[in-house]
C-alpha positions in Angstrom: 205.2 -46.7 68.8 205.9 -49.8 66.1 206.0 -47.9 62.8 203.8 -50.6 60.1 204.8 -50.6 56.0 201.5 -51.7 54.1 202.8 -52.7 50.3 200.0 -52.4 48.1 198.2 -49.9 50.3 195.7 -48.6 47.5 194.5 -52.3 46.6 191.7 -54.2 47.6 193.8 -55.7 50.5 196.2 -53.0 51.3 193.4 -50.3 52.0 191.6 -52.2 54.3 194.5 -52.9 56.2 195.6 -49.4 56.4 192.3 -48.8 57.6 192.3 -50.7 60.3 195.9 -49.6 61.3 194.8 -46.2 61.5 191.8 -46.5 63.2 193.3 -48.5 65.9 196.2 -45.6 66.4 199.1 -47.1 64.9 202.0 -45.3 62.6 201.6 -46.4 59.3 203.5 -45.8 56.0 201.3 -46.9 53.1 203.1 -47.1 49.0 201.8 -46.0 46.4 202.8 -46.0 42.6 201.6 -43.0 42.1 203.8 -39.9 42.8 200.9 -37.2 43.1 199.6 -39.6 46.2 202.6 -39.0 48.0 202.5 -37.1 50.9 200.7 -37.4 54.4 196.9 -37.3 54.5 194.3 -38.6 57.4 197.0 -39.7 59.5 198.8 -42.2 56.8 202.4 -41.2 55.5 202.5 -42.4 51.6 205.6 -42.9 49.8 206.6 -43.8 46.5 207.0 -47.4 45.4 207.5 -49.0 41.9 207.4 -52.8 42.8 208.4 -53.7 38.5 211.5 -51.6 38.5 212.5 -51.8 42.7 213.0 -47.8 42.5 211.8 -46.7 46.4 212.5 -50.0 48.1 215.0 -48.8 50.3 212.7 -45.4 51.4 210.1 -47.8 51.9 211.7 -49.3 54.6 213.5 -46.6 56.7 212.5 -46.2 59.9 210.0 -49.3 59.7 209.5 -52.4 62.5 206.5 -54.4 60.9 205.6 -54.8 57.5 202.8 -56.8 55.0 203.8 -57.8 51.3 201.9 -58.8 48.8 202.3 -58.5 45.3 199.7 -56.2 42.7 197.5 -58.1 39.9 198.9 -58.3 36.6 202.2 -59.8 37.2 203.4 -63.3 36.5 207.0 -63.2 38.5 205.8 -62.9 41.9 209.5 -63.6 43.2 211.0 -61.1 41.0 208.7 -57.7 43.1 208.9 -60.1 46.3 212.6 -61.1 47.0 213.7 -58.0 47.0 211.3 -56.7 49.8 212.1 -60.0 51.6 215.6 -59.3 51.4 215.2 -55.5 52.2 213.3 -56.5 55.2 215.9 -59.0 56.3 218.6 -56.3 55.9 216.7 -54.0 58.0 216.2 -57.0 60.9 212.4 -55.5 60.7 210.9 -57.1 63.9 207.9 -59.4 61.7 206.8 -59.7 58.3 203.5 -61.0 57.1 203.8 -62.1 53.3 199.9 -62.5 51.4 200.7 -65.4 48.5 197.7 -67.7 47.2 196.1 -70.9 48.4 198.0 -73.8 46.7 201.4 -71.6 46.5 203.3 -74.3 48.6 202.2 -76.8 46.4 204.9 -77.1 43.6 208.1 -74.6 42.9 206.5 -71.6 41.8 207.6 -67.6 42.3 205.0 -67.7 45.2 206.5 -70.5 46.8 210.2 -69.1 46.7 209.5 -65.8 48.1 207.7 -67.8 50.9 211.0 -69.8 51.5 213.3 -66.5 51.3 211.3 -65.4 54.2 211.2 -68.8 56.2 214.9 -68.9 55.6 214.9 -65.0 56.5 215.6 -64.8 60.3 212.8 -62.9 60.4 209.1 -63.4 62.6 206.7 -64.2 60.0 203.2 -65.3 58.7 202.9 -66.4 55.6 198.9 -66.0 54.6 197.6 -67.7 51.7 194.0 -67.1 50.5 191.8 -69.0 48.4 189.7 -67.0 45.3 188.2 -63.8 46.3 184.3 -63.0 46.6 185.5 -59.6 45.0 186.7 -60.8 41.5 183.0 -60.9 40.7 183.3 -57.0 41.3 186.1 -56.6 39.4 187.7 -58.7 36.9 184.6 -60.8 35.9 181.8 -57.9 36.5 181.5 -56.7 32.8 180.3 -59.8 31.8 177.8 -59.8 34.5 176.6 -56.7 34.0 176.3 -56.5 30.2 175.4 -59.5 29.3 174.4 -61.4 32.5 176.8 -64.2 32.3 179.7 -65.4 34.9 181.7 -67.0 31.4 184.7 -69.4 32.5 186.5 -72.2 31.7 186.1 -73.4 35.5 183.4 -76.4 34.7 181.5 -77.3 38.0 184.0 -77.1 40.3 183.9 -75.3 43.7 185.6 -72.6 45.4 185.9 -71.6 48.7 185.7 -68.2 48.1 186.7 -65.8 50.8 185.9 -61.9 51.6 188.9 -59.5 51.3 187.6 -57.9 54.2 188.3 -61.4 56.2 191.5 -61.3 54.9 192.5 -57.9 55.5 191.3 -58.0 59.4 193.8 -61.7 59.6 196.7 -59.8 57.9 195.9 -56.9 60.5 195.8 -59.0 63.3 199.0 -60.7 62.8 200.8 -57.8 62.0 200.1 -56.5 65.2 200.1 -59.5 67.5 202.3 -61.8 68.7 202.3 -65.6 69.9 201.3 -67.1 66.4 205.0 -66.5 64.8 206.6 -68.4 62.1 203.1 -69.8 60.5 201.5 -69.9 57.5 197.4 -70.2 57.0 195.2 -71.0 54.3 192.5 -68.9 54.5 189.0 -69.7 52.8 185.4 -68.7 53.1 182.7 -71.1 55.1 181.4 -73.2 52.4 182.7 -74.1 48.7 180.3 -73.7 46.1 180.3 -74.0 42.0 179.6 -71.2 39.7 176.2 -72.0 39.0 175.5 -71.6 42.6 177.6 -68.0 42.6 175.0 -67.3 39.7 172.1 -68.2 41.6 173.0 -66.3 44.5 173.7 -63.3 42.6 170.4 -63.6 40.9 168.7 -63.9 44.2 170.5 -60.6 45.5 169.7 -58.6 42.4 166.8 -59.9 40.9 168.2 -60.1 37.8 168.7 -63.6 36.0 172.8 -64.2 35.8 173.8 -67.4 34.9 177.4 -69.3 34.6 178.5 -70.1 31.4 181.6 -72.4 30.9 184.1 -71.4 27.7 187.0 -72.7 26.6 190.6 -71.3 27.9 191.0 -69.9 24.4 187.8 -67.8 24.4 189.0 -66.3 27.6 192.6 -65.7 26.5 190.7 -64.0 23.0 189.4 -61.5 25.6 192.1 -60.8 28.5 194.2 -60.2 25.7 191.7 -57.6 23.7 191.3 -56.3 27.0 195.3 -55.4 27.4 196.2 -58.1 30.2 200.1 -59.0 29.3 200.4 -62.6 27.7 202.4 -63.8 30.7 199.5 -62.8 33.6 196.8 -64.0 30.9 198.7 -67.7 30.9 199.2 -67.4 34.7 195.6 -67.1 34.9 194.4 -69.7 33.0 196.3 -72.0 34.6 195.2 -71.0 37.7 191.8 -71.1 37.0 192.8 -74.9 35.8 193.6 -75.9 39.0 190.5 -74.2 40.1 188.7 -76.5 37.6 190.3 -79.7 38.5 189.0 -79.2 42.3 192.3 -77.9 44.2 190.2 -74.4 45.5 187.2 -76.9 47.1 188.8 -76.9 50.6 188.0 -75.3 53.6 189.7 -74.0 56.5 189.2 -73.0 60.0 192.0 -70.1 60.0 190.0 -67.3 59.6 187.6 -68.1 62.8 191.2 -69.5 64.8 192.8 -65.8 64.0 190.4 -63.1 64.5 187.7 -64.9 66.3 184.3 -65.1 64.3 182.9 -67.2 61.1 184.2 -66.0 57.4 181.6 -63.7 55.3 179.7 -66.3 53.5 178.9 -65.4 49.8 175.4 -64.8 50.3 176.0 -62.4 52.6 178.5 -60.5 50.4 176.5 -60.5 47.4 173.6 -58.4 49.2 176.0 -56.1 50.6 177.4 -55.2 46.7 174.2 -56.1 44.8 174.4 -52.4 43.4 177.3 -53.4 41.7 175.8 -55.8 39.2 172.7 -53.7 37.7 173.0 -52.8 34.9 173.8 -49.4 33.5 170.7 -47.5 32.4 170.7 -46.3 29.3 171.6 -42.7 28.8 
């Protein structure tokens, strides 16, 4: 039986894809940067991986035949954690790799775009997947705002996004980790429909009953707060220049990739904001 290494197994991608491995019967060795997780539990080996310093690579890798990368939130230098699981996998002749990088990653010479040509250059099987914005960032980094105050604030002006479910994406990484015939491909994978932030506000209004409402800042007002909030300087410039691509229109386009790999429509956001509603209520007061 293939042996499959998920990087980033506790993440919003990474678990799901364990998930999936595991329910399905397959071997899989999951990282973790926590030692204490280490171990084997519910049928998942966990080992010990520190992407920023490298320390575990090479344990990561023994004994493997398939493996997904992708690279955790709240780095800048995606090439620095990448190439070297690229070139560990290629040392180990691992039989495919899948590599998770970002819609719009081929699009100019950034660290995304060089890990992706380390791999195409690798020898290796791939699929390179590239996702637009997720659905799940307004459960996560933006949900404060949301809840506290009921505001979506960002310096995105009325642009759209085809934003996509991490569930979506975790079932296409799954798939072509553990199927063949579609080698030595890269998608772009996006949700059904691209809508602006008022609409996102609207929706979530709808699915809570609460009034949110977008708000568009300025860059600097966002920095002010990533920064108070302890993001490093470098991810909180990667991220507002992401989100200025975002706002000059480059996440609007949609794809077919999604229902062409795994056979059924994306999550649409309406759907995914009834399914976490919970999450934006607010907190009652002690």
């Amino acid at each position: 039986m293939k042996k499959y290494l998920v990087i980033g197994a506790s993440g919003t991608i990474g678990s799901r894809i364990v998930q999936s491995l595991v329910r399905d019967g397959f071997d899989v060795r999951a990282t973790t940067h926590r030692e204490a997780a280490v171990g084997r539990k519910d049928g998942v080996e966990r080992v010990y991986l520190d992407l920023a310093t490298g320390e575990g690579i090479t344990q990561a890798f023994d004994g493997v035949e398939r493996a997904f990368l992708l690279a955790p939130p709240g780095y800048a230098d995606h090439y620095k954690l990448l190439a070297p699981l690229v070139a560990e996998a290629a040392r180990r002749k691992l039989d495919k790799v899948v590599l998770m990088t970002a819609m719009g990653a081929n699009a100019a010479d950034t660290p995304f775009r060089r890990v992706e040509q380390d791999l195409e250059k690798s020898g290796l099987r791939y699929n390179i997947i590239r996702p637009n914005w997720f659905m799940q960032n307004f459960t996560t980094f933006w949900l404060a705002g949301i809840r506290e105050q009921g505001k979506i604030q960002l310096p995105v002006g009325t642009a759209k996004t085809s934003f996509i479910d991490a569930g979506d994406i975790a079932d296409v990484a799954t798939r072509l980790l553990v199927a063949d015939g579609v080698d030595n491909r890269d998608f772009d994978l996006t949700g059904p429909a691209a809508i602006d932030h008022d609409e996102v506000a609207r929706i979530l209004s709808q699915a809570t009953g609460r009034t949110i409402a977008y708000e568009e800042i300025e860059p600097g007002v966002l920095r002010k707060g990533l920064l108070a909030g302890g993001v490093p300087a470098d991810y909180t410039e990667f991220l507002l220049a992401i989100l200025g691509f975002l706002k000059q229109g480059y996440a609007e386009r949609t794809t077919t990739s999604v229902r062409e790999l795994i056979g059924r429509e994306p999550v649409p956001f309406e759907r995914f904001a009834r399914d976490h509603s919970a999450a934006w209520m607010q907190a009652k007061a002690a």
